[in-house]
C-alpha positions as CSV (number, residue, x, y, z in Angstrom):
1,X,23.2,-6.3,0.5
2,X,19.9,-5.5,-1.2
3,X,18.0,-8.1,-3.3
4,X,15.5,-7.7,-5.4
5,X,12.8,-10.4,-5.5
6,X,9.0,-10.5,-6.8
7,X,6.6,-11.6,-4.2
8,X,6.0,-15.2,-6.0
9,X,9.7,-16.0,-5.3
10,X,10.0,-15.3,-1.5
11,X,9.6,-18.5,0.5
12,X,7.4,-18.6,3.3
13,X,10.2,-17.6,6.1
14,X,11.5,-15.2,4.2
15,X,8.1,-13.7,4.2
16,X,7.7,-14.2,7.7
17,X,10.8,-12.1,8.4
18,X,8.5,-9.4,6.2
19,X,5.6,-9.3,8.2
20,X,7.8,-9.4,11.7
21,X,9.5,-6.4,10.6
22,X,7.1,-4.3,9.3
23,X,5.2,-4.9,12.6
24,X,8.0,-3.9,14.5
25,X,8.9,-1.0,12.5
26,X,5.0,0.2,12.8
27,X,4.6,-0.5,15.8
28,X,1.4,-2.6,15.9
29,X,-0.3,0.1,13.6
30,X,0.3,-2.6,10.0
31,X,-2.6,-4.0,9.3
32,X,-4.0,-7.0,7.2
33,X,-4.9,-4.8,4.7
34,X,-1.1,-3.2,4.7
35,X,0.4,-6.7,4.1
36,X,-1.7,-7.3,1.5
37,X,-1.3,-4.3,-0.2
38,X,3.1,-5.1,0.1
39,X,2.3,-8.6,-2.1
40,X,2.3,-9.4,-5.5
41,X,5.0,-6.9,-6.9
42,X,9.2,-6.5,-6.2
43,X,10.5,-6.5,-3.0
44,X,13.8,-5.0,-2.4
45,X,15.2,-6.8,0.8
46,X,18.1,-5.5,3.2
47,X,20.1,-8.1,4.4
48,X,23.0,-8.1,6.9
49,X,24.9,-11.4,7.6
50,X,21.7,-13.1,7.1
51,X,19.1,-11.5,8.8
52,X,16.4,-9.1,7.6
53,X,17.3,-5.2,8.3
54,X,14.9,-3.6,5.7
55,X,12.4,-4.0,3.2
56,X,10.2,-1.9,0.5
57,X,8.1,-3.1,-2.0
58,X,6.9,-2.1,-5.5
59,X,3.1,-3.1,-6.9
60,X,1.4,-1.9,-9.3
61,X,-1.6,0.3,-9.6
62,X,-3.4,2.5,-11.9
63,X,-3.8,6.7,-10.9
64,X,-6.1,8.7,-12.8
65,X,-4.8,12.4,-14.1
66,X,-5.8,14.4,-16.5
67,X,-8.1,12.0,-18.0
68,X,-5.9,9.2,-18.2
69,X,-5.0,5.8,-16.4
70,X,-1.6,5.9,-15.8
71,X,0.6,2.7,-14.9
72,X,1.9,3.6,-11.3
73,X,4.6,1.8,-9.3
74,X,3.5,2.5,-6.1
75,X,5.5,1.7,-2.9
76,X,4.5,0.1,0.0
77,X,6.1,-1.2,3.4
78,X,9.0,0.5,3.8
79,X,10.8,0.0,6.8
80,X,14.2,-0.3,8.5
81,X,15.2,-2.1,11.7
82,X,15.1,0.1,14.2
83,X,19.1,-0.7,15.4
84,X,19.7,0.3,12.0
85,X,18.0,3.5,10.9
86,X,20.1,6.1,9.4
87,X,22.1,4.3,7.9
88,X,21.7,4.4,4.3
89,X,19.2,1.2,4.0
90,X,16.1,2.6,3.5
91,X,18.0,5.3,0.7
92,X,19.5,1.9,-1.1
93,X,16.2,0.1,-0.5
94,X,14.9,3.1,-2.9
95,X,17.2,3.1,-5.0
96,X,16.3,-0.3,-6.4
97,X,12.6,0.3,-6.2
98,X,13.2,3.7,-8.0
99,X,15.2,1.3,-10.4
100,X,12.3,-1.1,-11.4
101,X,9.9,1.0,-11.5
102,X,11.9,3.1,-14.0
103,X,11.5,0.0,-17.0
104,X,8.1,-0.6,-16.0
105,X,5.5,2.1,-14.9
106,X,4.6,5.8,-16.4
107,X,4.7,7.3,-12.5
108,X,5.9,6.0,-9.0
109,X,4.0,7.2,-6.2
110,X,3.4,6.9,-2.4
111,X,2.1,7.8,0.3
112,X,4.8,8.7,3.5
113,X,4.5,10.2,7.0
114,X,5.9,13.4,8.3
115,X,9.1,11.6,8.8
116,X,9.2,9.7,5.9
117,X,8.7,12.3,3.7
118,X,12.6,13.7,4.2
119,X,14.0,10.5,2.7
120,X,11.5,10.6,-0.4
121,X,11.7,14.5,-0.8
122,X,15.7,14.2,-0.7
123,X,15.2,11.7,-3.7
124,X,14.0,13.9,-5.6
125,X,10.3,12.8,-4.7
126,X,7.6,15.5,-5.3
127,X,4.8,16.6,-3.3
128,X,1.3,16.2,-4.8
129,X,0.2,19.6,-4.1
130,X,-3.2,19.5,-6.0
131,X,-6.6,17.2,-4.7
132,X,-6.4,13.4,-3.9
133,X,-9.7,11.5,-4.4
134,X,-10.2,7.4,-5.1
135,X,-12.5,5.5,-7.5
136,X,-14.4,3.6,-5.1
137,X,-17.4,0.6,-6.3
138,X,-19.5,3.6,-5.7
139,X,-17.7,6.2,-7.6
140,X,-14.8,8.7,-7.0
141,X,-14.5,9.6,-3.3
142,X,-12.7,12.7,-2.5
143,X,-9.7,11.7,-0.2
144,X,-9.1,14.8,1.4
145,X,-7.2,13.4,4.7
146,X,-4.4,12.2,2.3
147,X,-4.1,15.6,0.6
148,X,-0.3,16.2,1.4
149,X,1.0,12.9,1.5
150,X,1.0,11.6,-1.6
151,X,4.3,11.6,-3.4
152,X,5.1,11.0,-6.7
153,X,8.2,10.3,-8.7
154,X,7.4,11.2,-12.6
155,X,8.9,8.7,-15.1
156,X,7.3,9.1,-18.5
157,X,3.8,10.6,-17.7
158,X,3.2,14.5,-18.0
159,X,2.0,15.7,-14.4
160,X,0.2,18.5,-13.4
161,X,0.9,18.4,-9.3
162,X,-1.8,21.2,-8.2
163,X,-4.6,19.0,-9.9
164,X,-6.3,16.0,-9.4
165,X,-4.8,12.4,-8.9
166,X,-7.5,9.7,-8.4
167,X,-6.1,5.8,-6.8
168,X,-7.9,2.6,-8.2
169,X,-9.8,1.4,-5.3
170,X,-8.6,-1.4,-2.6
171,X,-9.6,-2.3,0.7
172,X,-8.2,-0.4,4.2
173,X,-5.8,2.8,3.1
174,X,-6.6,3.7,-0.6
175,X,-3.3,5.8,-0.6
């Protein structure tokens, strides 16, 4: 069963189950910064006779393209017990993220891994093919190791995927 619940209404075990499971599922590599970018938006929880077996989360952000600020959805924290990858969770874990973001935001977008790219690209995900780049306190930073793994998911907003997508600056992994 996947619920859908905004950050605010998740109590503190719950959100402990969260954080144990996307360590686990990253193996060590979620950091501080990670969590904190999964809080404050929709998270769609996998549950399975009462214990946690996925979870993806939906904040919001603001991308620059084509000289406009466009109201993202972006997804963070997507994971799946390991005894239970391949299952179908992380595609119905998606599907009410994809959901939400649908009534709310202009674009969805994310950044995946290798592997995770299958799942999104099978969604009918796209590529950002053009430059990736982030407005930092200092000015717009090119983001050049990200070029490749950004995804997005076009709702309302025009996109042009060989050009330019700038991310609104945040601390550790802009993307």
């Amino acid at each position: 069963m996947i619920a859908l619940r905004h950050t605010a209404d998740l109590p503190p075990d719950v959100l402990a189950a969260v954080r144990r499971l996307l360590d686990a599922s990253f193996e060590g590599r979620f950091t501080v910064d990670d969590w904190d970018h999964a809080l404050g938006g929709l998270h769609a929880l996998g549950w399975d006779d009462g214990e946690l077996v996925g979870h993806g989360a939906l904040v919001q952000r603001r991308l620059l393209h084509r000289g406009r600020a466009l109201r993202a959805g972006y997804v963070e924290g997507v994971a799946v017990r390991a005894d239970r990858r391949r299952s179908g969770i992380a595609s119905e874990l998606m599907s009410h993220l994809e959901g939400a973001a649908q009534g709310a935001y202009e674009v969805a977008a994310l950044s995946a891994s290798d592997p995770g790219a299958r799942l999104y690209l099978a969604r009918g995900w796209q590529r950002w093919r053009g430059h990736t780049s982030t407005m930092t306190p200092s000015g717009i930073v090119s983001t050049p190791q990200e070029d490749g793994s950004v995804f997005v998911l076009p709702i309302t907003a025009e996109l042009e995927l060989e050009g330019e997508i700038t991310s609104d600056w945040r601390d550790g992994d802009v993307w």
